[in-house]
Each structure stands twice: as structure tokens, then as C-alpha cells.
VMD Tcl script that draws the C-alpha trace (Angstrom):
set ca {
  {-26.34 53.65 -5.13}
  {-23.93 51.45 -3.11}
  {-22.19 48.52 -4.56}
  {-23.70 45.31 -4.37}
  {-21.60 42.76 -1.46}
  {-20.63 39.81 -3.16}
  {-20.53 37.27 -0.66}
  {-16.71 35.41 -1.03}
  {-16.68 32.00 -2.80}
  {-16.04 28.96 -0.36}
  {-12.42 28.13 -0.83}
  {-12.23 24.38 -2.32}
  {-9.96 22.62 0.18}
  {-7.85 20.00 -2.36}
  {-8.93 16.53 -1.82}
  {-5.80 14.47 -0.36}
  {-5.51 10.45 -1.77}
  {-5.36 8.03 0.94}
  {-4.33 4.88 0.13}
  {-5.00 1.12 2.29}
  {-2.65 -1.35 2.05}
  {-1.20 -4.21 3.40}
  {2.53 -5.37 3.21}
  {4.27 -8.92 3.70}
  {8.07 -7.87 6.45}
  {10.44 -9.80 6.44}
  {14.50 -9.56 8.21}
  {15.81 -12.43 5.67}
  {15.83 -11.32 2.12}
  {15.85 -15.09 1.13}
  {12.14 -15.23 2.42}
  {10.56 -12.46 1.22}
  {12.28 -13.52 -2.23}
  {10.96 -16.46 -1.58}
  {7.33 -15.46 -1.05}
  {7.68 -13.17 -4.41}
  {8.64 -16.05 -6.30}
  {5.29 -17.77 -5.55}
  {3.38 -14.99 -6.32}
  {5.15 -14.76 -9.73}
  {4.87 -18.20 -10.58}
  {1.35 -18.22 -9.67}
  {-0.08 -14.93 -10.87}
  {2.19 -12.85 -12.69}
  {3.39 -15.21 -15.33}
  {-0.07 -16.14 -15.85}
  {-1.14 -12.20 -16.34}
  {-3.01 -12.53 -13.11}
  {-2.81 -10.46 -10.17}
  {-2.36 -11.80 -6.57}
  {-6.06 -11.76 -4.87}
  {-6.46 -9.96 -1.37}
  {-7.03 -13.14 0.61}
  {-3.86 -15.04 -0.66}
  {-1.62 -11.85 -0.12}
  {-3.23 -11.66 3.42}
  {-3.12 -15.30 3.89}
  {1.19 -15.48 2.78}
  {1.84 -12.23 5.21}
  {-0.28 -13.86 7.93}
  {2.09 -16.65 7.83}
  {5.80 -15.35 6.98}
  {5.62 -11.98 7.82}
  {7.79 -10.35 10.54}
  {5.54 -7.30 11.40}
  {2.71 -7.39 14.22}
  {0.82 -6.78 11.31}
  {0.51 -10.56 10.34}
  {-1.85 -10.82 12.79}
  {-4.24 -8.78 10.62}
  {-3.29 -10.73 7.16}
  {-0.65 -7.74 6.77}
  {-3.28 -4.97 7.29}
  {-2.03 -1.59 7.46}
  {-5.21 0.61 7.51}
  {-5.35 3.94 5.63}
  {-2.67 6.49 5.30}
  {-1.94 10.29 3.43}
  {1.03 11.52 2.21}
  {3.80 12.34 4.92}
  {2.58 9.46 6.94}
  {5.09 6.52 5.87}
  {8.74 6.05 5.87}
  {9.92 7.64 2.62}
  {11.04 4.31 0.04}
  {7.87 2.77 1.31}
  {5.39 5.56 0.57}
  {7.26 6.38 -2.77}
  {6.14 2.22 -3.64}
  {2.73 2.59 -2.07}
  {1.78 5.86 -3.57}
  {3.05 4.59 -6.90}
  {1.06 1.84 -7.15}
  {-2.42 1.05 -8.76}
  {-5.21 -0.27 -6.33}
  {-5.08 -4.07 -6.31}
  {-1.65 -4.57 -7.22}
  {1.33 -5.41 -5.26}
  {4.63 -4.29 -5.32}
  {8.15 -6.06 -6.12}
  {10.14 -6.60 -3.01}
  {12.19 -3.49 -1.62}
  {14.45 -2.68 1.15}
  {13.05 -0.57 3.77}
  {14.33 0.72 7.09}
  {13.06 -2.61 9.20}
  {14.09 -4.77 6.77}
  {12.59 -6.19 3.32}
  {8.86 -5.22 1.96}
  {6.33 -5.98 -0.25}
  {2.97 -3.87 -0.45}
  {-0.24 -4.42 -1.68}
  {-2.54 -1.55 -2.37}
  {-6.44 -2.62 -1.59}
  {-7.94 0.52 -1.94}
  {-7.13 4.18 -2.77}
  {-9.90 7.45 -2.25}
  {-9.83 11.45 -1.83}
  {-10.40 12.74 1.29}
}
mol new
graphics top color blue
foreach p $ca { graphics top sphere $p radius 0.5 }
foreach p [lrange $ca 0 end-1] q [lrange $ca 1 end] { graphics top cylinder $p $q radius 0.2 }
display resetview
């Protein structure tokens, strides 16, 4: 009697997390210090976190990136697909929070991380 064929198992291809964020760029440090500022006296020190809309609304106004255009919209983005400090923040993050400020290659950041999901 020949052996029975077992047919191969699918291989599971490992589900990658995306993340969607927007970020606030500014040149002057003073600025995006500044902006942070607000945010803490507004939110933080109240144990509150910084809604969508105003974090859109601030980057839409100071921000130094085309991006403002879009209330700091960045769109979706893997691993390997930002500038190292900045996905290191971004990655690190917890889906509607925003980050401190930090210094990236263009200048001075904050991020704020809308969404996250496997894909």
C-alpha cells in the first residue's frame, strides 16, 4: 500500500502593524515647544488626551510640512518606511496618543498615532 500524500500546510505569512498618524513640523524649536505646551496645559495635566480634530486643527495652522494642508495627515505606513528617530516614536506609541516633541532630520516633530492594524 502506498503512503498517503499529505497535502503541505499553507504557510501563515506574519501579519505586519501599520500604523496612521499625523505629525505637527516645525524649523523653530520655540514653536513646536510652544504648541506642546498648549497641549499640556490643556490635556495632559488634566489626564486627558489631545482629540484628533484639535491635533489636526494646531498642525493645520503652525506646521511646516505640506502636510498641514491635510490637518498633519500622514496616511498609513509599515516598518522600514520612515526616517529612523521618527518611526522608533511612532511605532512606540499607543493609538490615540501623541508624542513629546523630538528632533528629526527636517527639523522638530510631534506625532500623533490615529490608528494602528495588521496587515
Amino acid at each position: 500500500m502506498a503512503p498517503k500524500k499529505v497535502p503541505p500546510k499553507p504557510v501563515k505569512k506574519k501579519k505586519e502593524k501599520e500604523i496612521k498618524i499625523r505629525h505637527i513640523l516645525c524649523k523653530d524649536e520655540k514653536k513646536i515647544n510652544d504648541a506642546y505646551e498648549m497641549f499640556d496645559q490643556n490635556y495632559f495635566q488634566k489626564g486627558e488626551t489631545v482629540p484628533v480634530e484639535t491635533f489636526g486643527a494646531v498642525a493645520a495652522k503652525i506646521s511646516d510640512c505640506p502636510s498641514a494642508k491635510k490637518q498633519g495627515a500622514l496616511g498609513w505606513f509599515g516598518k522600514g518606511k520612515l526616517e529612523d528617530e521618527f518611526e522608533k516614536v511612532a511605532f512606540s506609541m499607543r493609538e490615540g496618543n501623541m508624542s513629546q516633541v523630538f528632533k528629526g532630520s527636517k527639523g522638530f516633530h510631534i506625532v500623533f498615532l490615529e490608528e494602528t492594524r495588521e496587515k
